[in-house]
C-alpha positions as a LaTeX table, in Angstrom:
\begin{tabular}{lrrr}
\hline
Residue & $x$ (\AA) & $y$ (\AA) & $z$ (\AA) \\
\hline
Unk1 & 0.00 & 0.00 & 0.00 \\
Unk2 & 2.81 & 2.32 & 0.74 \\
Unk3 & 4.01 & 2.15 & $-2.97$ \\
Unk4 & $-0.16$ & 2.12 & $-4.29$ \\
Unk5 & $-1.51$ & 4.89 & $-2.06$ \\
Unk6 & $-3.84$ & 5.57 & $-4.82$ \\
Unk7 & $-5.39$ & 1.98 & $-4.62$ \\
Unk8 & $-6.27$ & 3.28 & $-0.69$ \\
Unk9 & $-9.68$ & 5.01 & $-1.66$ \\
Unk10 & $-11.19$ & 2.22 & $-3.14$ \\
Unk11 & $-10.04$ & $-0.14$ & $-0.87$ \\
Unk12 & $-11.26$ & 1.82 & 2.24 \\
Unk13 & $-14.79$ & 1.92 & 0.32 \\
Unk14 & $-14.48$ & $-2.24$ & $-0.45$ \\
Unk15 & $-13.79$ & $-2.90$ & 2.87 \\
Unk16 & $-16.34$ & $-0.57$ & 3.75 \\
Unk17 & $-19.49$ & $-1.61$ & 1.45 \\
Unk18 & $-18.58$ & $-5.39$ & 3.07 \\
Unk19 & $-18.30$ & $-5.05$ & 6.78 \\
Unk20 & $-21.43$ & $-2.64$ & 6.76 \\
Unk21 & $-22.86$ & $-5.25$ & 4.74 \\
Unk22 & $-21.88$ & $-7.99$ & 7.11 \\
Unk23 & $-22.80$ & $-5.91$ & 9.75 \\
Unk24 & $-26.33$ & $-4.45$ & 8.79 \\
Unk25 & $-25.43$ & $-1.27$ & 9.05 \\
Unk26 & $-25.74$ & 1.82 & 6.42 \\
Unk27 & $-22.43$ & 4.00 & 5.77 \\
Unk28 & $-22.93$ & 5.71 & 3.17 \\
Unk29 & $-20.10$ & 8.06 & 3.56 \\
Unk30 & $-16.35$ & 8.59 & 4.45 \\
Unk31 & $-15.19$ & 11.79 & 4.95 \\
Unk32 & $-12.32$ & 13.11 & 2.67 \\
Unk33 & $-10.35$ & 13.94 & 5.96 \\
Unk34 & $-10.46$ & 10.27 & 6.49 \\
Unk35 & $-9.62$ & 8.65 & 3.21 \\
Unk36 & $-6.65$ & 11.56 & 3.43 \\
Unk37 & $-5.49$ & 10.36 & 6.96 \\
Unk38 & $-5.27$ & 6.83 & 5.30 \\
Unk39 & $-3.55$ & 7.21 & 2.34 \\
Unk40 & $-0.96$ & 9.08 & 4.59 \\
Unk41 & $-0.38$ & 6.02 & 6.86 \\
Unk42 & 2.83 & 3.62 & 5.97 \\
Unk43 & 0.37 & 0.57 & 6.61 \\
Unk44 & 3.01 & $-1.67$ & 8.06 \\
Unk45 & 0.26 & $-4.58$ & 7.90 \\
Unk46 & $-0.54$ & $-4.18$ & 4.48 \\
Unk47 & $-3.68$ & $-4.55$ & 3.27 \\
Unk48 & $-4.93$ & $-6.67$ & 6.24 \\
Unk49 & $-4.46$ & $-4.03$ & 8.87 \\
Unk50 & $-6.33$ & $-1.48$ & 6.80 \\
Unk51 & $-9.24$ & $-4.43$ & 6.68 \\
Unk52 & $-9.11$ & $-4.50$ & 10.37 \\
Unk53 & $-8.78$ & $-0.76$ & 10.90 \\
Unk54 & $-12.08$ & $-0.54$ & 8.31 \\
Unk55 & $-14.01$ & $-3.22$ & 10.27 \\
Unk56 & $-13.11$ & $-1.97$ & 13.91 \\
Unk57 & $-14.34$ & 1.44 & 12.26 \\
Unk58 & $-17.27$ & $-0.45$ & 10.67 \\
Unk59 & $-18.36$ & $-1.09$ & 14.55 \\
Unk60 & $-17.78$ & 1.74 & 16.33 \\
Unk61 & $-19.47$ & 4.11 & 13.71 \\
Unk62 & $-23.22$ & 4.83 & 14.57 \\
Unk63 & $-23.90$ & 6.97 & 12.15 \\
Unk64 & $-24.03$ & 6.83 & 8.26 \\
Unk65 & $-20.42$ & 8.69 & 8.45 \\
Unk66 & $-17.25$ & 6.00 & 8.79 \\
Unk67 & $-15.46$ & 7.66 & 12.27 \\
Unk68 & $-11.85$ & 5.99 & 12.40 \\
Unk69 & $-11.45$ & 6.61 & 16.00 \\
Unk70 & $-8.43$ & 7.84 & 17.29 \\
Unk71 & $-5.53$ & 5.76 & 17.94 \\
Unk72 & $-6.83$ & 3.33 & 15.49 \\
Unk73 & $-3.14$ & 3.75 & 13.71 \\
Unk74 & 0.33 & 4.00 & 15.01 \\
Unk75 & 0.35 & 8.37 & 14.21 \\
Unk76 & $-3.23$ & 8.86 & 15.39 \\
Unk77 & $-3.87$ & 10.28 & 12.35 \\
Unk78 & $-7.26$ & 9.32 & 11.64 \\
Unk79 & $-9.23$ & 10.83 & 14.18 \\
Unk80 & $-11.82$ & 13.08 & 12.09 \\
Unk81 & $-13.67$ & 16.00 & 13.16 \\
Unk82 & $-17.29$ & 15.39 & 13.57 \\
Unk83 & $-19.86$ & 17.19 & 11.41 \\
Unk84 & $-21.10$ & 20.37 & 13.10 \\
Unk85 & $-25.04$ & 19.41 & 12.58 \\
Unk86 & $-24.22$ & 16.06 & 13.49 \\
Unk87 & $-23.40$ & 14.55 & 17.10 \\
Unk88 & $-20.76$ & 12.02 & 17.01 \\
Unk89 & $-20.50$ & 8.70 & 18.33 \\
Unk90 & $-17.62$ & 8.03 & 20.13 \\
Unk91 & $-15.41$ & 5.12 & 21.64 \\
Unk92 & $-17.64$ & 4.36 & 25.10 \\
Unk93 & $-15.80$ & 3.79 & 27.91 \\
Unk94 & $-15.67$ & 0.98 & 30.29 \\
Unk95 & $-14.98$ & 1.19 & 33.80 \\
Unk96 & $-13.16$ & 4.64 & 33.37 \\
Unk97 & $-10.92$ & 3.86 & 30.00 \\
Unk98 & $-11.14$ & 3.30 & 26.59 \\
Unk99 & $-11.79$ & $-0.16$ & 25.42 \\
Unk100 & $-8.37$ & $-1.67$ & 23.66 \\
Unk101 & $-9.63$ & $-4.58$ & 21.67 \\
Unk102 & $-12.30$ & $-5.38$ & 19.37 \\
Unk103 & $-13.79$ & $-6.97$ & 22.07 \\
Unk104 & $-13.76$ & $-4.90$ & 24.47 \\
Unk105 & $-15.15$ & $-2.11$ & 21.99 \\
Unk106 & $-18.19$ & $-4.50$ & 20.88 \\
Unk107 & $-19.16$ & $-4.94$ & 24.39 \\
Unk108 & $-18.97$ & $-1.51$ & 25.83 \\
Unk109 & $-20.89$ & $-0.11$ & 22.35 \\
Unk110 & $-23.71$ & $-2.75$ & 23.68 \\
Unk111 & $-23.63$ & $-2.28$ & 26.79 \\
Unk112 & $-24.42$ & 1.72 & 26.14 \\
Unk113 & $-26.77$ & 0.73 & 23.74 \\
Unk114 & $-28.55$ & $-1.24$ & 26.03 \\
Unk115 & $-28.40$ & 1.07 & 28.50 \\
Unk116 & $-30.03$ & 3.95 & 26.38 \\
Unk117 & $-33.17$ & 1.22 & 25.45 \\
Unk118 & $-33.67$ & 0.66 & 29.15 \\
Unk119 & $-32.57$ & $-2.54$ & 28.36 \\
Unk120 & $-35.19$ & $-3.43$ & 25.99 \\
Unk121 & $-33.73$ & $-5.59$ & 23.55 \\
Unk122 & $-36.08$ & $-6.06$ & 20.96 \\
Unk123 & $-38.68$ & $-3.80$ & 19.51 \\
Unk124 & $-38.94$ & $-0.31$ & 18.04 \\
Unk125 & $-37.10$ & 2.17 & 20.29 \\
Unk126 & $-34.97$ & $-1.21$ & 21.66 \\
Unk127 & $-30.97$ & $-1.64$ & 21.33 \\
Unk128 & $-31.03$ & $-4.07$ & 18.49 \\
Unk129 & $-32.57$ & $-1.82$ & 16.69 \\
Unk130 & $-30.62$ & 1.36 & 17.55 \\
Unk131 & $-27.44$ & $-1.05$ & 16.83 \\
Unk132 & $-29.26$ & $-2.14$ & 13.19 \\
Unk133 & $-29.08$ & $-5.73$ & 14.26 \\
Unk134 & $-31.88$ & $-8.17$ & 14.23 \\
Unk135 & $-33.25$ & $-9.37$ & 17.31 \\
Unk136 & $-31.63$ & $-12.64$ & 17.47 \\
Unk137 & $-28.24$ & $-11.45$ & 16.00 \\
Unk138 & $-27.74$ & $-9.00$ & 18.99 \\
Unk139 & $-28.57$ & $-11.76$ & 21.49 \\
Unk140 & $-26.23$ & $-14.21$ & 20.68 \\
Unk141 & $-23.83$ & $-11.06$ & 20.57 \\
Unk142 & $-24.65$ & $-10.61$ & 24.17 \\
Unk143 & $-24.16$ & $-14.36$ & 25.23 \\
Unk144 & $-20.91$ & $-14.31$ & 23.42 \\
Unk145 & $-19.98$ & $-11.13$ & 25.38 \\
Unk146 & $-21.04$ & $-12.65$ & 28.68 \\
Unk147 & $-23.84$ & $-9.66$ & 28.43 \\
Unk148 & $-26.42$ & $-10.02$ & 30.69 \\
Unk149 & $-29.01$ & $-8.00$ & 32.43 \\
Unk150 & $-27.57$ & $-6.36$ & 35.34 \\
Unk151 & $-30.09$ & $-7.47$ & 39.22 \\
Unk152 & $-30.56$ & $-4.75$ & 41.20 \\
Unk153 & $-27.59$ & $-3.33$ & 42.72 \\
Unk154 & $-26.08$ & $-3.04$ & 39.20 \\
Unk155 & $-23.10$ & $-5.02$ & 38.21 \\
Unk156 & $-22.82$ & $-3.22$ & 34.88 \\
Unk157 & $-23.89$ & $-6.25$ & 32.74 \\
Unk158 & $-21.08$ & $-8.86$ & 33.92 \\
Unk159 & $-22.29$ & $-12.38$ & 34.60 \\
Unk160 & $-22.14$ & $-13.35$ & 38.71 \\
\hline
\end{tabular}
């Protein structure tokens, strides 16, 4: 990639298009600061770490706007500035710091949107939906994640 910067665009949007795709999610756009931050990068991974830097992206974006968040390369590069009319989404935090693998990211991103639905799962205004995932999809997420309804006292969705 660092001798085809110019195949970076279409890549970014490839990779993009896919994991949205995969993901049921609709990102529709990438700002140009983005695809600029990207082309800059040396991409010591190749072509597989921009894959993984789209698909981590893929996640954490809520919005119809791909947000590479920052630290997401080496340089730190990538973080974008959000659209004045828009709010961003941004990394959640768990437990008082940002969460460091995929992971980690998936979980917290549920957890908040679970949190926001009063954990309702299913239904209209409930966290499936606000994620774009069916129903089903989102709880075997949660199982996976060791997700589970936190009893009173709160335990902040972490299995006893």
């Amino acid at each position: 990639l660092r001798e085809r910067r110019e195949d970076i665009p279409p890549l970014v949007q490839h990779f993009v298009d896919r994991c949205a795709r995969r993901m049921k999610k609709s990102i529709s756009m990438v700002p140009a600061a983005t695809l600029e931050s990207l082309s800059r990068y040396d991409w010591p991974g190749n072509v597989r770490e921009l894959e993984n830097v789209i698909e981590r992206s893929v996640i954490l974006s809520a919005g119809p706007e791909l947000i590479v968040p920052a630290g997401a390369l080496d340089t730190g590069i990538a973080q974008t500035a959000p659209s004045p009319d828009r709010t961003r989404a941004t990394a959640p935090e768990i437990f008082g710091r940002t969460p460091q693998t995929l992971a980690e990211a998936e979980r917290a991103f549920i957890l908040r949107a679970l949190e926001q639905a009063s954990w309702v799962v299913a239904g209209r205004g409930g966290a499936a939906a606000r994620l774009g995932l069916s129903r089903t999809t989102l709880q075997g997420r949660m199982r996976k994640l060791g997700i589970s309804r936190p009893r009173l006292g709160g335990n902040h969705g972490q299995k006893d």
